[in-house]
N, CA and C atoms as an extended XYZ file, in Angstrom:
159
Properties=species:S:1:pos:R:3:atomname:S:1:resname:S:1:resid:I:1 pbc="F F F"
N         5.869      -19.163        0.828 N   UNK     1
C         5.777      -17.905        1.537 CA  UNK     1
C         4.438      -17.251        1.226 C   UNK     1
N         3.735      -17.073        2.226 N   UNK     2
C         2.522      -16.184        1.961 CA  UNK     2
C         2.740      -14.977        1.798 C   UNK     2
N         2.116      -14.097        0.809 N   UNK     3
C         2.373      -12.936        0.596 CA  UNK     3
C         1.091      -11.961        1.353 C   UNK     3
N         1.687      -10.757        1.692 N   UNK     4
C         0.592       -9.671        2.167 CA  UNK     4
C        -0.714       -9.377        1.176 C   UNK     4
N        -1.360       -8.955        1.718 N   UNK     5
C        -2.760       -8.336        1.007 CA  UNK     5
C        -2.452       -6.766        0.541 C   UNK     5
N        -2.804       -6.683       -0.735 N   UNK     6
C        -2.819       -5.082       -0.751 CA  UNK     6
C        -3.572       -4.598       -1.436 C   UNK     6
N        -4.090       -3.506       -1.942 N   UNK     7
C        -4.536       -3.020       -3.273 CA  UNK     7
C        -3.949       -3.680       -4.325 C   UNK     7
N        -5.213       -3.404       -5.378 N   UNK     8
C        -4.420       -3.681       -7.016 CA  UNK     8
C        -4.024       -2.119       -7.451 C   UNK     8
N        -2.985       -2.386       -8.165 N   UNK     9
C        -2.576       -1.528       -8.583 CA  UNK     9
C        -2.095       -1.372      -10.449 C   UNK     9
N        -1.889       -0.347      -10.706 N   UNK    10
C        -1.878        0.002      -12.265 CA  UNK    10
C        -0.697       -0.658      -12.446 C   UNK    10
N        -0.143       -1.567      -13.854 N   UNK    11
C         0.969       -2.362      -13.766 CA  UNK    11
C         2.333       -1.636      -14.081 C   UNK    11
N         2.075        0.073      -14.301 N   UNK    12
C         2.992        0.852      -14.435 CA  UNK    12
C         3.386        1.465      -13.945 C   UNK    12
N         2.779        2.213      -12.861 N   UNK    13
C         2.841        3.438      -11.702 CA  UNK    13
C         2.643        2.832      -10.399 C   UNK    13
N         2.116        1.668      -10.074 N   UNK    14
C         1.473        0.940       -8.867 CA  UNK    14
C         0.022        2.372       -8.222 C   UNK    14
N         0.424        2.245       -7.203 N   UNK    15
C        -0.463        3.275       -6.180 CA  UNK    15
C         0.116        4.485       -6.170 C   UNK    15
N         0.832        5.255       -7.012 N   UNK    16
C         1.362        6.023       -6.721 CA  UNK    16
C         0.821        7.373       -6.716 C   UNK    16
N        -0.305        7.473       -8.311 N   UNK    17
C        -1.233        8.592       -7.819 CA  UNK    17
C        -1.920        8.543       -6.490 C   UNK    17
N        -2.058        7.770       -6.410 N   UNK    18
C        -3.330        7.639       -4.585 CA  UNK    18
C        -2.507        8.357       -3.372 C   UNK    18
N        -1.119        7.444       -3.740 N   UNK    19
C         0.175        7.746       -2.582 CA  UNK    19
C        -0.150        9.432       -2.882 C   UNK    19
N         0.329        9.778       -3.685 N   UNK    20
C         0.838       11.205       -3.965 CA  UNK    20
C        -0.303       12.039       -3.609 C   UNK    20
N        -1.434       11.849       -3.828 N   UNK    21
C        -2.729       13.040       -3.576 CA  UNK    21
C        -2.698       12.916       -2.566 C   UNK    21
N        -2.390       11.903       -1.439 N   UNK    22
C        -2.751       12.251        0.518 CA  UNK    22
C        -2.139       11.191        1.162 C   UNK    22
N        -0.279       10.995        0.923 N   UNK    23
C         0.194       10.018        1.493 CA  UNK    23
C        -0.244        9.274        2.996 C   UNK    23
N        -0.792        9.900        4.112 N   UNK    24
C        -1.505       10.049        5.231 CA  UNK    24
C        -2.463        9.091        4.998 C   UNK    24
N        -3.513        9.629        4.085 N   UNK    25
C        -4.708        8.552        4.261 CA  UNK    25
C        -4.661        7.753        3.296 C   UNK    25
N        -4.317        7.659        2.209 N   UNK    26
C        -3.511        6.377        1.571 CA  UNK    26
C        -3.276        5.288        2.796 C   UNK    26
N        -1.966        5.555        3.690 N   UNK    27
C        -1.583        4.666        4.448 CA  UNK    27
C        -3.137        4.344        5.788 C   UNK    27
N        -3.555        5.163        5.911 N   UNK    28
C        -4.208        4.691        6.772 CA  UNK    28
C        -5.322        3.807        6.505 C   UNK    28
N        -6.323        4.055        4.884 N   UNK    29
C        -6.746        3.665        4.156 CA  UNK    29
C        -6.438        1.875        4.027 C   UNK    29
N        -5.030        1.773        4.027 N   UNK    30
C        -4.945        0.762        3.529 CA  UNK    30
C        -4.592       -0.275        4.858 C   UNK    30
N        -4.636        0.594        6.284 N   UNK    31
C        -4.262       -0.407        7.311 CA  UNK    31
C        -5.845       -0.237        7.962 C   UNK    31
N        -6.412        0.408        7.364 N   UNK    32
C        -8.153       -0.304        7.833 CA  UNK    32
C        -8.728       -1.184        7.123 C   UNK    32
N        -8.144       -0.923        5.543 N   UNK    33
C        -8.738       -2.329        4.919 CA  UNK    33
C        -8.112       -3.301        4.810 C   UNK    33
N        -6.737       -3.821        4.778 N   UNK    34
C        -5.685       -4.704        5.007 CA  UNK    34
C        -5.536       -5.103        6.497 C   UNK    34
N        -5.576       -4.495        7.636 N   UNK    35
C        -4.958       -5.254        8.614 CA  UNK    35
C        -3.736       -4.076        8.959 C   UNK    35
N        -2.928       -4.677       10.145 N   UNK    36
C        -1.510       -4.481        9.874 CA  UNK    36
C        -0.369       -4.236        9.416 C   UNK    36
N        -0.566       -5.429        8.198 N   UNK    37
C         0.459       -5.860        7.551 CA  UNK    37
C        -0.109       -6.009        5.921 C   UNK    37
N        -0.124       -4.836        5.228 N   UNK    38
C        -0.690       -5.094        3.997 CA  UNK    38
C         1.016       -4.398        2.827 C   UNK    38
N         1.157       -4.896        1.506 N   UNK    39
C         2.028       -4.516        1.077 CA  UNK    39
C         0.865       -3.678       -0.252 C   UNK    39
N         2.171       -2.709       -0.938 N   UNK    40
C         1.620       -1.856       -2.201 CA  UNK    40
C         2.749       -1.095       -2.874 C   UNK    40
N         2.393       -0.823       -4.116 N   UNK    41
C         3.365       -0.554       -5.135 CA  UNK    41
C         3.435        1.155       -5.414 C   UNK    41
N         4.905        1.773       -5.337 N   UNK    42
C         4.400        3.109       -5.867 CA  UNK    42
C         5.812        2.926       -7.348 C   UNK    42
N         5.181        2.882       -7.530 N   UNK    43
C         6.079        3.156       -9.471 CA  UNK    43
C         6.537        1.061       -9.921 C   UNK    43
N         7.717        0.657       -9.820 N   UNK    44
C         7.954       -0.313       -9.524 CA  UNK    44
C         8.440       -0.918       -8.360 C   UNK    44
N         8.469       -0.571       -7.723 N   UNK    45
C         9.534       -0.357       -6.103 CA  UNK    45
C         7.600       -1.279       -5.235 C   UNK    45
N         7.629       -2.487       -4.314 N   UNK    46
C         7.112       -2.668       -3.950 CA  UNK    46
C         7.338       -2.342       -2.354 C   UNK    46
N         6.359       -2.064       -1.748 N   UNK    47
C         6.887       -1.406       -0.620 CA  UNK    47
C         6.012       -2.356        0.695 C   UNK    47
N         6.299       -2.481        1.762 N   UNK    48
C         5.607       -3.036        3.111 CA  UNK    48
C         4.958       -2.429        3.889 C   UNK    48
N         4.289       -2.132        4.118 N   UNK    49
C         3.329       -1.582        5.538 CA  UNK    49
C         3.546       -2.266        6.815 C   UNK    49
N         3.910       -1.770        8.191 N   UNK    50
C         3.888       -2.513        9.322 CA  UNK    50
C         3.283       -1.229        9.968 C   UNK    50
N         2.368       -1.659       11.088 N   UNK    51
C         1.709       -0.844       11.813 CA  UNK    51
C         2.286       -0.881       13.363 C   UNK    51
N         3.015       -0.654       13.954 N   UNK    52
C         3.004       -1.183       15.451 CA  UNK    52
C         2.682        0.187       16.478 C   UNK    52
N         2.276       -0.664       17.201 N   UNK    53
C         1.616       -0.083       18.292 CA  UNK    53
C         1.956        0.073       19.426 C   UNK    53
């Protein structure tokens, strides 16, 4: 199984400060540099991104 592209993230919190200061451009952030379909972590909980259009 190929896995998504995402940020690295801290191995304790994931993205979650980033999430939390501007959930908005966080996500958008990460579907201009990922693509579509990029995954990312907020605490331990890994989470999916889908963009549709």
């Amino acid at each position: 199984m190929i896995r998504s592209p995402g940020p690295k993230a801290h191995p304790l919190h994931g993205s979650w400060p980033e999430f939390r200061a501007d959930p908005l451009a966080f996500l958008l952030d990460g579907t201009l540099a990922y693509g579509d379909f990029y995954r990312f972590r907020l605490g331990l909980k890994r989470w999916q991104e889908t963009r549709c259009s």
